[in-house]
N, C-alpha and C positions, 0 to 999 in steps of 0.2 A: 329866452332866458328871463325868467322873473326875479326883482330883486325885491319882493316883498318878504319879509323876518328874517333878514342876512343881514351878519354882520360886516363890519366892512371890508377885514380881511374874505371872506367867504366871495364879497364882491368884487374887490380888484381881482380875483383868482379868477373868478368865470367873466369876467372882464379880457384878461389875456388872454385866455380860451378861446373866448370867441374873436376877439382881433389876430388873434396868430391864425386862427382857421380861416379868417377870411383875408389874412395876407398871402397866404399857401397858396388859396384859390384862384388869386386876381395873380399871383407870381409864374403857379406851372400850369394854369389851365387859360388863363384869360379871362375869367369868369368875378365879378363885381356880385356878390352873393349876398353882404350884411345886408338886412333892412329891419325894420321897426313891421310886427303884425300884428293888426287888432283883431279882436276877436278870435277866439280857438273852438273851432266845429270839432263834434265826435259825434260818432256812429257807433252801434252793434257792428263790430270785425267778426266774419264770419270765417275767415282767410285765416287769422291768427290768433294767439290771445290777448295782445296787446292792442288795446286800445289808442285810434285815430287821436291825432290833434292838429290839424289844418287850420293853417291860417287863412280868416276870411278878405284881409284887407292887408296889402304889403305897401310899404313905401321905402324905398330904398334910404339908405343909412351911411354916415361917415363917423367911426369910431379913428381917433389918432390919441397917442399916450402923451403925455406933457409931463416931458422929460426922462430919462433915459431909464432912470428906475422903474418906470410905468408906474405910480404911484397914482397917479389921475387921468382921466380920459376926457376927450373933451367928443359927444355925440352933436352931431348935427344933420338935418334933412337934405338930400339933394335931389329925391325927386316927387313926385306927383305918387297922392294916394290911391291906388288901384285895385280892383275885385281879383284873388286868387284865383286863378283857371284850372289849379289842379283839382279843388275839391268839386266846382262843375264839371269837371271831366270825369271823376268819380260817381258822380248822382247821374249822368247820361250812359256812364259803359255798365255798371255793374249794377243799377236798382233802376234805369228806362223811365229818369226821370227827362220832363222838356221841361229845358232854362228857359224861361221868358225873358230875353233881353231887353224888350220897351217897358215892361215893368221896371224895370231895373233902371231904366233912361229916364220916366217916372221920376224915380225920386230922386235922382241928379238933374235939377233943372239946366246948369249953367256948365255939365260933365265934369265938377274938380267936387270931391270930394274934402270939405274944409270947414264941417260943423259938427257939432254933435250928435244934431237929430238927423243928417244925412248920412252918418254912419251906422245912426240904431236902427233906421231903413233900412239902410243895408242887411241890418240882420234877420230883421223879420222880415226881409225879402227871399234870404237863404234857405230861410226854416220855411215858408209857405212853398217854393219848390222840391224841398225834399219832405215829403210828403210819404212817399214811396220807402223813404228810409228808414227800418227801424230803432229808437231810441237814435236820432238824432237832436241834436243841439247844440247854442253858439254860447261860450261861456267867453265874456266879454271883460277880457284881459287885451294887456298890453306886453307881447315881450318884445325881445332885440335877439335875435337869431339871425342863423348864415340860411341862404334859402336860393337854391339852382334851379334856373328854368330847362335846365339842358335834357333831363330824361322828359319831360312833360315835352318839347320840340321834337324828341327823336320819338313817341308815340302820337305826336302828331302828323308826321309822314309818314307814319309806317298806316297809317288809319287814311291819307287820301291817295296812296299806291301801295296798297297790299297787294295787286295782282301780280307786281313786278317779283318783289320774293319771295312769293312760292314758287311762279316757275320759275326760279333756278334751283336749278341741279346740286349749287354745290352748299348752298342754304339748308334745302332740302338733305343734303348725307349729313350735313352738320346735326340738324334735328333729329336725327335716326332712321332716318326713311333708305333701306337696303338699297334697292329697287335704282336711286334715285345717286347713290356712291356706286353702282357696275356700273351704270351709264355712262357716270363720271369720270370713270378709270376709262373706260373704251374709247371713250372721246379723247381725253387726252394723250391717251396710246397712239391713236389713228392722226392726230394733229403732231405727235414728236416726230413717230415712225413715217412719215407720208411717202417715204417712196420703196419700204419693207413691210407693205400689211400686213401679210402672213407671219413675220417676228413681234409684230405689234400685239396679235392676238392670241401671240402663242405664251406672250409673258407679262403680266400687269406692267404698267407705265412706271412702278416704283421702285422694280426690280431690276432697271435696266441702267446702265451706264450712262451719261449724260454726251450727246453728239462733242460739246464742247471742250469736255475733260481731256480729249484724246487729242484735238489738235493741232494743240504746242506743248507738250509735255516737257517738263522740265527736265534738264540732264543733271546725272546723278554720276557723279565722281566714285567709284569703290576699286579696292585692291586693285587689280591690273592695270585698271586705266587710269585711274589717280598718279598711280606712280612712274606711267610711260607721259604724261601732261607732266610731272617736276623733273622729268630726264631731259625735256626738249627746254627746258628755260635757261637760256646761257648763266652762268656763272661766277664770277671772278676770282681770279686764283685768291685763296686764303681769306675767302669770305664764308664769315658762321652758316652755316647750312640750319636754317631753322625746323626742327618734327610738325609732323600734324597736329592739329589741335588735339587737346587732352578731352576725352568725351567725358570729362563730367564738367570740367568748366568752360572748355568751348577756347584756350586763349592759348598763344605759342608759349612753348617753355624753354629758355637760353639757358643751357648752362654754361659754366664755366672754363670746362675743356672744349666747348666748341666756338670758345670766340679764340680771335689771333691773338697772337702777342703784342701786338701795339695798339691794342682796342683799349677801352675802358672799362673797366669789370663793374661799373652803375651802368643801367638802362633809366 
C-alpha cells in the first residue's frame, strides 16, 4: 500500500484494510502476513495483462489501531530485512535465469540488511540477474502490504518430489487423465469387494451399497408394528392415551376429552 497523495481519510481506510486482512489471516489460517516491501520488480507478463509487482525486499511488520475508533495506527518492525524468494523463483522457472547467491552475500557483508546502500545493492543485484527477463525493473518504493509464503512453500515441494504426484492414480483422474480414474475405480472395487471379485467387476465401486450400511440397520416403526409395540405397554386404568406425533410438527397432541376428570386441563 502506498500513502503517497492521500488523504488522510483515504489513509486510515486502507489502513483498516490492510490490518483487518492481516487479522483474518493470523486468526483462520495462522499465517503472520503484514510486512513493510521495498522495492517493486516488473516484468513483461506474457501469462496475462496485468502487470507483475514483486516485492524485492520484505521485512515483517506490526500494524495495531490506538483506540477503538481506529483512528491511528501505530506501525512497528519485528523482523529482519530479507530478499523476496518469489520473484527468484520466477526469474529461474519461467526466463532460466541462475541467482548467484555469493554475489548477493557480496554485498551483505555482516548478512542484515540495515543501510541504504545495502539495499540499492540489492537492487542492482536483482536487475544484473534477470537479464533473461524482458522489460524488467525495480521501481524503488516503500509499501505496507499483507504477503504469504504459503503457495511459494507448497511449489517448493512440489518442485523437490514431483515424482511422488504424478504417479498417483488419483492426482492423475483429478488432472483429467481417463486412463488413470478406470484404474482407480478397479482398484478400489477390488480392495471393497475382496472376497466378490466377479461383483466388484461387474459394477464400478460407486454404484455399489456400502458393506457398512447394511449392518445394523436401524428399526423402523410403521402401521402394523407401531401399533402391536403401543398394545404391549401396560396402561393405567384412566390414564390419557397420548396419538402419534403429528407429522408436520413432530410433538404429542392432548386433548381435552382425553385427559380424566380429575387431571388438570394446563400441561
Amino acid at each position: 500500500m502506498s500513502l503517497v497523495n492521500l488523504g488522510r481519510k483515504q489513509v486510515l481506510r486502507r489502513l483498516r484494510t490492510v490490518h483487518n486482512k492481516a487479522k483474518e489471516n493470523f486468526e483462520e489460517r495462522g499465517l503472520e502476513t503484514l510486512s513493510v516491501g521495498c522495492g517493486l520488480a516488473t516484468w513483461e507478463n506474457k501469462r496475462a495483462a496485468w502487470a507483475p509487482s514483486a516485492r524485492v525486499v520484505l521485512q515483517r511488520a506490526a500494524l495495531r489501531p490506538v483506540g477503538a475508533a481506529q483512528d491511528e495506527f501505530e506501525l512497528s518492525l519485528t523482523g529482519e530485512m530479507e530478499v523476496n524468494p518469489t520473484p527468484l523463483h520466477v526469474l529461474r522457472a519461467d526466463f532460466g535465469c541462475e541467482v548467484d547467491q555469493r554475489a548477493l552475500a557480496e554485498r551483505i557483508p555482516d548478512g542484515r540488511i540495515d543501510e541504504l546502500r545495502e539495499l540499492q545493492g540489492i537492487y542492482r543485484w536483482i536487475c544484473g540477474q534477470a537479464r533473461r527477463s524482458p522489460g524488467f525493473g525495480v521501481d524503488e518504493r516503500i509499501v505496507l502490504a499483507n504477503f504469504a509464503y504459503a503457495k511459494l512453500a507448497m511449489v517448493s515441494d512440489l518442485d523437490v518430489a514431483l515424482d511422488e504426484p504424478v504417479a498417483n492414480d488419483l492426482i492423475a483422474a483429478l488432472a483429467g487423465d481417463q486412463e488413470a480414474g478406470t484404474h482407480r475405480a478397479w482398484t478400489t472395487a477390488r480392495n471393497c469387494n475382496g472376497r466378490n471379485g466377479a461383483a466388484a467387476k461387474a459394477r464400478p465401486a460407486w454404484t455399489r451399497t456400502p458393506r457398512h450400511a447394511t449392518r445394523h440397520p436401524v428399526p423402523r416403526l410403521h402401521g402394523r408394528r407401531r401399533n402391536c409395540a403401543r398394545r404391549r405397554q401396560p396402561r393405567e386404568q384412566g390414564a390419557a392415551r397420548c396419538p402419534a406425533p403429528t407429522p408436520r410438527t413432530g410433538t404429542m397432541a392432548i386433548t381435552q376429552r382425553q385427559l380424566p376428570h380429575n387431571a388438570e386441563s394446563r400441561l
